[in-house]
N, C-alpha and C positions, 0 to 999 in steps of 0.2 A: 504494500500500500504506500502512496506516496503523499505522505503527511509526516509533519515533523509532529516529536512529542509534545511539542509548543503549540502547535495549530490543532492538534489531539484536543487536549486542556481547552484552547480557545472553543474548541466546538461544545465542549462538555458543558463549558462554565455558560455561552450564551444560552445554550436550549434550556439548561436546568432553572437559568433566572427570568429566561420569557416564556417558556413554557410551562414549565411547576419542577418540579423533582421528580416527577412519573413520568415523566416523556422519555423516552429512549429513541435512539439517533442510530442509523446507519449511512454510512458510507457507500454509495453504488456507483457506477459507471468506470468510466477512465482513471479515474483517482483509485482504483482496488488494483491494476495493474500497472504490472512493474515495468515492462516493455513500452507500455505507452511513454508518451508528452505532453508537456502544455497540458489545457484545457481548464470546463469549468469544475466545480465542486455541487456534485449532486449529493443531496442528502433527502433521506425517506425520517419524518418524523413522529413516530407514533403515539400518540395521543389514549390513553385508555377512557378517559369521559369525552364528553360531547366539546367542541366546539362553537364556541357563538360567534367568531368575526374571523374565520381560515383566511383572507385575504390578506385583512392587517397583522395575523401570527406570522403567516410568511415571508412576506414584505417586513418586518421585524428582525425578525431571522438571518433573513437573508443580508439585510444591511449591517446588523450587528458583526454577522461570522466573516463579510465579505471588510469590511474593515480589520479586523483580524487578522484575515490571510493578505494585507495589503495592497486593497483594490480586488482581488480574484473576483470573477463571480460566479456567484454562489446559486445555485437554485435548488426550490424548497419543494418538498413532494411532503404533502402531509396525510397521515391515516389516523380516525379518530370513527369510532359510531358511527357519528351521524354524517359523514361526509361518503361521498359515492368513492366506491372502487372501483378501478379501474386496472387495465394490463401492467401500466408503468409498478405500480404497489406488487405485484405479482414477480417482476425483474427484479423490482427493491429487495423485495425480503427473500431472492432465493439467491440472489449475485452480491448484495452488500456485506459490508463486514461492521460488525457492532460493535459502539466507540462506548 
């Protein structure tokens, strides 16, 4: 995976304090392999209650950790009850790795 142990922690620390302490965060895409370059920072965020405003969580998120990783960007996949599943959540949770 290519994340430093610093950007690790960065990712830990924003989701735990915008999302609650029960969110758990994978890492999917380009950023799981080691061959690859570049690119952005997909995260699958998963949510065990309901959501009331998944827009503004993500957009949150995403600007908090994308400062973090200094400018990167960052894009947010979120899974929570009451929001729709989709394919992507399905690639998340069988190719990411859990931070």
């Amino acid at each position: 995976m290519r994340l430093s142990q610093e950007h690790i922690q960065a990712i830990r620390d924003s989701v735990g304090s915008i999302a609650g302490p029960t969110a758990r965060v994978r890492v999917f895409g380009s950023r799981v392999r080691d061959d690859a370059r570049g690119g952005d920072l997909d995260l699958l965020v998963e949510l065990p209650e309901a959501v009331e405003h998944p827009a503004q969580l993500a957009a949150g998120l995403s600007a908090r950790i994308s400062r973090a990783m200094h400018g990167r960007q960052v894009d947010i996949v979120l899974l929570a009850p009451n929001l729709r599943r989709l394919p992507i959540h399905d690639i998340a949770l069988d190719e990411g790795v859990l931070l």
